[in-house]
C-alpha positions in Angstrom: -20.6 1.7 -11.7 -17.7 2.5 -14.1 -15.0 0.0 -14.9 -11.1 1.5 -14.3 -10.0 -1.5 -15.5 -12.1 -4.5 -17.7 -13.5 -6.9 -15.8 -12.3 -9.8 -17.9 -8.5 -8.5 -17.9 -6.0 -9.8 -15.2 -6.9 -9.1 -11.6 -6.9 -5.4 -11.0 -8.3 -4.8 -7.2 -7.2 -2.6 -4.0 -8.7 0.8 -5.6 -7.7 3.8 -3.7 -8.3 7.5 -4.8 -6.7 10.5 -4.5 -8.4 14.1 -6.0 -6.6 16.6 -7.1 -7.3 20.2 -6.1 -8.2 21.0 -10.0 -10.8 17.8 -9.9 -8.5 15.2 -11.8 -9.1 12.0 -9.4 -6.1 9.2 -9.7 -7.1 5.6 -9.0 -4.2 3.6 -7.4 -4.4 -0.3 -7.7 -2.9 -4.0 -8.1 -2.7 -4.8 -11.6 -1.4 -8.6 -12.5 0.2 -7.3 -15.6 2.0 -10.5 -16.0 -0.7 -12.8 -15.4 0.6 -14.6 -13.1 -1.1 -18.6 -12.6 -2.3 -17.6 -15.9 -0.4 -19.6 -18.5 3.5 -18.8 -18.6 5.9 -21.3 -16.6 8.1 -18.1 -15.3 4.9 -16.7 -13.6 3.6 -19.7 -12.2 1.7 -20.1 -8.9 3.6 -21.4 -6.1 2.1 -25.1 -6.2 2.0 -25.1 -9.9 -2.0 -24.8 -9.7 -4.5 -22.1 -11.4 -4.6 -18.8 -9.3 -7.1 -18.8 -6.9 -6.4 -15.6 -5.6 -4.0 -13.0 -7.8 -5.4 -9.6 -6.4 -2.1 -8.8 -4.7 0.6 -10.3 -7.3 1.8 -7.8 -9.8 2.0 -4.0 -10.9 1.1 -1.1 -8.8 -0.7 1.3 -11.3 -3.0 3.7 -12.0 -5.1 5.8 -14.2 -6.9 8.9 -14.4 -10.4 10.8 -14.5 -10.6 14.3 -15.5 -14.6 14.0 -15.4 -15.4 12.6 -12.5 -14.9 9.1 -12.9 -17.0 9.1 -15.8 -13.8 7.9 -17.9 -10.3 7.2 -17.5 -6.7 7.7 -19.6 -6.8 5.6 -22.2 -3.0 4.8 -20.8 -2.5 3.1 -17.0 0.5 4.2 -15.6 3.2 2.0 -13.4 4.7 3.1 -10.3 8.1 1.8 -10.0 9.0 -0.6 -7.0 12.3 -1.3 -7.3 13.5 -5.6 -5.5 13.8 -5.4 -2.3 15.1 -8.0 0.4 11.3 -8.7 1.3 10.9 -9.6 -2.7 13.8 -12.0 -3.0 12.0 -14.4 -0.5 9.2 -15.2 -1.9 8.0 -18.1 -4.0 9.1 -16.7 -7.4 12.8 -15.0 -5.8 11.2 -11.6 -6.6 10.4 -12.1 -10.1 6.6 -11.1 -8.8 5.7 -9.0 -6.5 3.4 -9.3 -3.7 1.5 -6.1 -1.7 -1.7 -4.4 -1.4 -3.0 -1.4 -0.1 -5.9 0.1 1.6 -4.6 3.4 2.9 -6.2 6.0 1.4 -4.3 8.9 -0.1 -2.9 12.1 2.3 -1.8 15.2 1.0 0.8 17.6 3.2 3.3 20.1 2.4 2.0 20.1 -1.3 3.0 16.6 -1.6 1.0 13.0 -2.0 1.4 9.6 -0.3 0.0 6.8 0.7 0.9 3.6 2.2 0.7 -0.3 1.7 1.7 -3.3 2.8 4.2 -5.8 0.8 4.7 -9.7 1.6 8.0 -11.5 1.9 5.8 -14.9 1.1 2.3 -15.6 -0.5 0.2 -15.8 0.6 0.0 -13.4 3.6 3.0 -13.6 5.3 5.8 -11.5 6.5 4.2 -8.2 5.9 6.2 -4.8 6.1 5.1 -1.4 5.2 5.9 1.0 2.5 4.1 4.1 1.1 4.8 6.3 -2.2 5.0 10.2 -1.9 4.8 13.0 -4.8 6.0 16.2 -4.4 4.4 17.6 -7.5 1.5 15.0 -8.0 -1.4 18.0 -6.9 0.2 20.6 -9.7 1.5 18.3 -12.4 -0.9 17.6 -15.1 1.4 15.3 -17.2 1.4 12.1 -16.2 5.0 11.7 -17.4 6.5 14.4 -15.4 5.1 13.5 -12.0 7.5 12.3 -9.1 8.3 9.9 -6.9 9.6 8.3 -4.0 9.4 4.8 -2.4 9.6 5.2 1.1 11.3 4.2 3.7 15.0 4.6 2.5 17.4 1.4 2.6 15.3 -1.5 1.5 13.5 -2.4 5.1 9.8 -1.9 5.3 8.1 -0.9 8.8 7.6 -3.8 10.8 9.7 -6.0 13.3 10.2 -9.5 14.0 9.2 -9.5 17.7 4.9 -8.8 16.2 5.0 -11.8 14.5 4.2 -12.5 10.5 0.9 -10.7 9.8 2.3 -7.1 9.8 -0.5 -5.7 7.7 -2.1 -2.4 5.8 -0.5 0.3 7.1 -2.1 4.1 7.2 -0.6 6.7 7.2 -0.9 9.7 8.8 0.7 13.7 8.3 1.7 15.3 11.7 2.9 18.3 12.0 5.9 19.8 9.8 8.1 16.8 8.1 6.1 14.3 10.6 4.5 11.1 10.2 2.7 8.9 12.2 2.1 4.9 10.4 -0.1 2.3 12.2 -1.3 -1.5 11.4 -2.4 -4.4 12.4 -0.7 -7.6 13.4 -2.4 -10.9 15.1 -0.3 -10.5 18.3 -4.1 -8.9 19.6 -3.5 -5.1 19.2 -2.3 -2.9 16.4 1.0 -1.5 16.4 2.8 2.2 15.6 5.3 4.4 14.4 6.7 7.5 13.5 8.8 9.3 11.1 10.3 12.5 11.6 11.8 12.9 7.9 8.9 12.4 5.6 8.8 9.3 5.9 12.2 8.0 4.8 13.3 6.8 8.3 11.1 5.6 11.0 11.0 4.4 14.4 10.9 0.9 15.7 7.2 0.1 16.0 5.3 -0.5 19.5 2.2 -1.6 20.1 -0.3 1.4 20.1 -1.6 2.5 23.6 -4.3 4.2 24.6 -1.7 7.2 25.7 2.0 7.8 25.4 3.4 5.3 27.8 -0.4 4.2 28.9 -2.4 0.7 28.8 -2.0 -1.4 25.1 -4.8 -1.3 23.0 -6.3 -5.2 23.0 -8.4 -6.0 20.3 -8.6 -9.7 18.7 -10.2 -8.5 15.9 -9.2 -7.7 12.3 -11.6 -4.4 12.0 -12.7 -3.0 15.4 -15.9 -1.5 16.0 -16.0 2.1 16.3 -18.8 3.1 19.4 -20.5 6.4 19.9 -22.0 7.5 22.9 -24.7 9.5 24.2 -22.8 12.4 25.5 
């Protein structure tokens, strides 16, 4: 195993990785560049304690391997995430961002995205969902020159009020042409759905996922379902 990021630096967790079709593999990830419950009053936890748990407070970053994840860019990169309305109610008004992601990396079109989940409170609560695309991230080889976008448009994540709190790591999927499909889970006992028919920047009120258009809700209580495989 190869450290990304030192193991005795602030929290850096979440990992996902996207390869490149020349071999260079980018590692997406939480970083809690201003260590937050570490020290400075500004960056405080919420009940003026000692972190127990920092993995999703921060920076979303990454680095780069152009040898198999043997090593990584001596520099780590920061994705931009502008405040949105989701930021300005939490604990610390937006001054620290909360989100995660476990979707891993897509690739359509000649473009890269991938979706996660942000919180409008720590810890774990009012969940909407947001992915990052690149038009140019598969060609570009300078890290300063790649693009992009923080999706959806307008400031509103994917989720809605009527699912409840825990609207949680969204995937993403590519359809066909501009197309998108997103689903998550929530604790209302079944996942729930969209689409986009824009790339992403607008998308449709989510429902919960059925087994069919228009068919039966999928019921599942759990957090991970089991996949099953059968004999025929």
């Amino acid at each position: 195993l190869i450290d990304i990021e030192p193991a005795d630096g602030p929290e850096s967790s979440w990992v996902v990785p996207l390869t490149t079709p020349y071999g260079r593999v980018y590692a997406f990830y939480d970083y809690n560049g201003d260590d937050v419950g570490h020290g400075d009053p500004r960056f405080a936890m919420p009940d003026g304690k000692a972190a127990y748990r920092a993995d999703m407070l921060g920076w979303y970053c990454y680095r780069f391997s152009d040898d198999g994840g043997r090593t990584w860019s001596p520099a780590r990169y920061r994705l931009a995430m502008p405040q949105a309305p989701c930021d300005m109610g939490n604990q610390w008004q937006g001054r620290v961002q909360v989100f995660w992601g476990i979707d891993k990396p897509k690739t359509a079109g000649g473009a890269a995205f991938f979706g996660f989940t942000r919180l409008g409170r720590w810890m774990l609560e009012r969940g909407e969902g947001w992915l990052y695309r690149s038009p140019n991230i598969l060609a570009e080889r300078d890290p300063e020159r790649i693009a992009w976008e923080l999706l959806p448009a307008g400031g509103r994540g994917i989720r809605d009020e009527r699912f409840g709190s825990v609207q949680e790591e969204h995937n993403i999927v590519p359809l066909d042409g501009n197309a998108m499909y997103c689903v998550y889970r929530t604790e209302m006992g079944h996942p729930c759905h969209s689409y986009s028919a824009d790339g992403g920047r607008t998308w449709t009120p989510p429902e919960p996922m059925t087994y069919t258009p228009g068919g039966r809700v999928i019921r599942n209580p759990r957090a991970c379902p089991k996949l099953w495989k059968t004999a025929a």
